[in-house]
C-alpha positions as CSV (number, residue, x, y, z in Angstrom):
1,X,111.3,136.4,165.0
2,X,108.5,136.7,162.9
3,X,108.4,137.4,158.8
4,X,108.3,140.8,158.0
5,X,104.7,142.2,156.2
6,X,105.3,143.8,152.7
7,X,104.5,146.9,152.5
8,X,101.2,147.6,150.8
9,X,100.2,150.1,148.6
10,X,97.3,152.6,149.5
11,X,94.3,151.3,147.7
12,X,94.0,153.9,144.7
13,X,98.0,153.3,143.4
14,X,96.5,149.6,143.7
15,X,94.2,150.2,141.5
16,X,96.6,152.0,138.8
17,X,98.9,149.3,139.3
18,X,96.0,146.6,138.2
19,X,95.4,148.8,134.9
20,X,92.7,151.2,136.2
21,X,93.0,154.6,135.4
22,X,90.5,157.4,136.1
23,X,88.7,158.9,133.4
24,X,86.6,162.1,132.9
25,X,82.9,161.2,133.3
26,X,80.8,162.9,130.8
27,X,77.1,163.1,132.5
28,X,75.3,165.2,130.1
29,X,75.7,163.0,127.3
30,X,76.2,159.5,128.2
31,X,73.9,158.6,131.2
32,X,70.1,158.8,131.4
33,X,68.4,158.9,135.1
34,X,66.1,156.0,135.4
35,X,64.0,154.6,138.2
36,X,63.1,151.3,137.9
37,X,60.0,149.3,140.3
38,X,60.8,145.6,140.1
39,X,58.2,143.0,140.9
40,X,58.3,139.9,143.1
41,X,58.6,137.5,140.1
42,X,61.4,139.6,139.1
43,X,60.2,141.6,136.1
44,X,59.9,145.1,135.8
45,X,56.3,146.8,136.7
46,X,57.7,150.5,136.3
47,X,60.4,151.9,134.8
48,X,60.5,156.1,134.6
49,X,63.0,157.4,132.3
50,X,63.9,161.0,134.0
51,X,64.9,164.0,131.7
52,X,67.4,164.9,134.0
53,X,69.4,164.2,137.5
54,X,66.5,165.4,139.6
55,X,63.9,163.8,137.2
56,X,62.7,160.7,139.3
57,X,59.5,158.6,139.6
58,X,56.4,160.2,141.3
59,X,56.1,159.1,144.9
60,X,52.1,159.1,143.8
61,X,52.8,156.8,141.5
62,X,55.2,154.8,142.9
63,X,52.3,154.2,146.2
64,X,49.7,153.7,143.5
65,X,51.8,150.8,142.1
66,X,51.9,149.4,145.5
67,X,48.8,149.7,146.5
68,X,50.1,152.1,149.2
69,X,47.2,155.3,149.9
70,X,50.0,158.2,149.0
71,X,48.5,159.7,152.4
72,X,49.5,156.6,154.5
73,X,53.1,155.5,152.6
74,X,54.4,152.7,153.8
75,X,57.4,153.0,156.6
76,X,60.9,154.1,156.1
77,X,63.7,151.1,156.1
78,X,66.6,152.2,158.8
Protein backbone atom coordinates (compact mmCIF):
# COMPACT_ATOMS: atom_id res chain seq x y z
CA UNK A 1 0.00 0.00 0.00
CA UNK A 2 0.82 3.38 -0.74
CA UNK A 3 1.55 6.50 1.90
CA UNK A 4 -1.40 8.30 2.63
CA UNK A 5 -1.54 12.35 1.19
CA UNK A 6 -1.98 14.92 3.99
CA UNK A 7 -4.77 16.61 3.89
CA UNK A 8 -4.30 20.13 2.56
CA UNK A 9 -5.80 23.25 3.42
CA UNK A 10 -7.92 25.27 0.85
CA UNK A 11 -5.73 27.97 -0.35
CA UNK A 12 -7.10 31.13 1.61
CA UNK A 13 -6.70 29.33 5.39
CA UNK A 14 -3.14 28.73 3.66
CA UNK A 15 -2.68 31.92 3.44
CA UNK A 16 -3.88 32.89 7.16
CA UNK A 17 -1.82 30.13 8.31
CA UNK A 18 1.46 31.87 6.58
CA UNK A 19 0.55 35.28 8.47
CA UNK A 20 -1.67 36.90 5.75
CA UNK A 21 -4.64 38.44 6.89
CA UNK A 22 -7.11 40.51 4.83
CA UNK A 23 -7.30 44.05 5.29
CA UNK A 24 -9.86 46.82 4.32
CA UNK A 25 -8.60 48.57 1.13
CA UNK A 26 -9.03 52.23 1.37
CA UNK A 27 -9.18 53.37 -2.53
CA UNK A 28 -10.06 56.93 -2.20
CA UNK A 29 -7.20 57.92 -0.28
CA UNK A 30 -4.34 55.74 -0.79
CA UNK A 31 -4.06 54.83 -4.60
CA UNK A 32 -3.73 57.20 -7.57
CA UNK A 33 -4.82 55.65 -11.24
CA UNK A 34 -1.78 55.91 -13.39
CA UNK A 35 -1.08 54.79 -16.99
CA UNK A 36 2.28 54.46 -17.80
CA UNK A 37 3.79 54.03 -21.87
CA UNK A 38 7.21 52.38 -21.55
CA UNK A 39 9.78 52.67 -24.27
CA UNK A 40 11.96 49.94 -25.86
CA UNK A 41 15.11 51.07 -23.96
CA UNK A 42 13.07 50.66 -20.98
CA UNK A 43 12.33 54.19 -19.77
CA UNK A 44 9.16 55.82 -19.42
CA UNK A 45 7.83 58.06 -22.61
CA UNK A 46 4.31 58.65 -20.93
CA UNK A 47 3.04 58.55 -17.83
CA UNK A 48 -0.73 60.07 -17.18
CA UNK A 49 -1.66 60.51 -13.73
CA UNK A 50 -5.66 60.04 -13.74
CA UNK A 51 -7.89 61.98 -11.23
CA UNK A 52 -9.88 59.14 -10.72
CA UNK A 53 -10.66 55.20 -11.50
CA UNK A 54 -11.97 55.98 -14.98
CA UNK A 55 -9.34 58.76 -15.51
CA UNK A 56 -6.91 56.95 -18.06
CA UNK A 57 -4.57 58.06 -20.87
CA UNK A 58 -6.13 59.32 -24.21
CA UNK A 59 -6.21 56.70 -26.85
CA UNK A 60 -5.25 59.96 -29.15
CA UNK A 61 -2.45 60.31 -27.37
CA UNK A 62 -1.41 57.16 -26.68
CA UNK A 63 -1.49 56.53 -31.05
CA UNK A 64 0.24 59.83 -31.40
CA UNK A 65 3.07 58.47 -29.14
CA UNK A 66 3.27 55.63 -31.39
CA UNK A 67 3.17 56.93 -34.41
CA UNK A 68 -0.22 55.12 -34.87
CA UNK A 69 -2.93 57.53 -37.14
CA UNK A 70 -5.81 57.35 -34.24
CA UNK A 71 -8.09 56.47 -37.41
CA UNK A 72 -6.05 53.31 -38.24
CA UNK A 73 -4.91 51.97 -34.48
CA UNK A 74 -2.90 49.34 -34.48
CA UNK A 75 -4.52 45.65 -33.93
CA UNK A 76 -5.97 44.11 -30.88
CA UNK A 77 -3.58 41.39 -28.99
CA UNK A 78 -5.93 38.04 -28.47
Amino acid sequence: MGARAEPTLPRPLQALAAGFYPQREDWGSHTLPADFLIGPDGRIQIAHYGRDIADHLPLPRLYQALGTPSSNPPPSVP
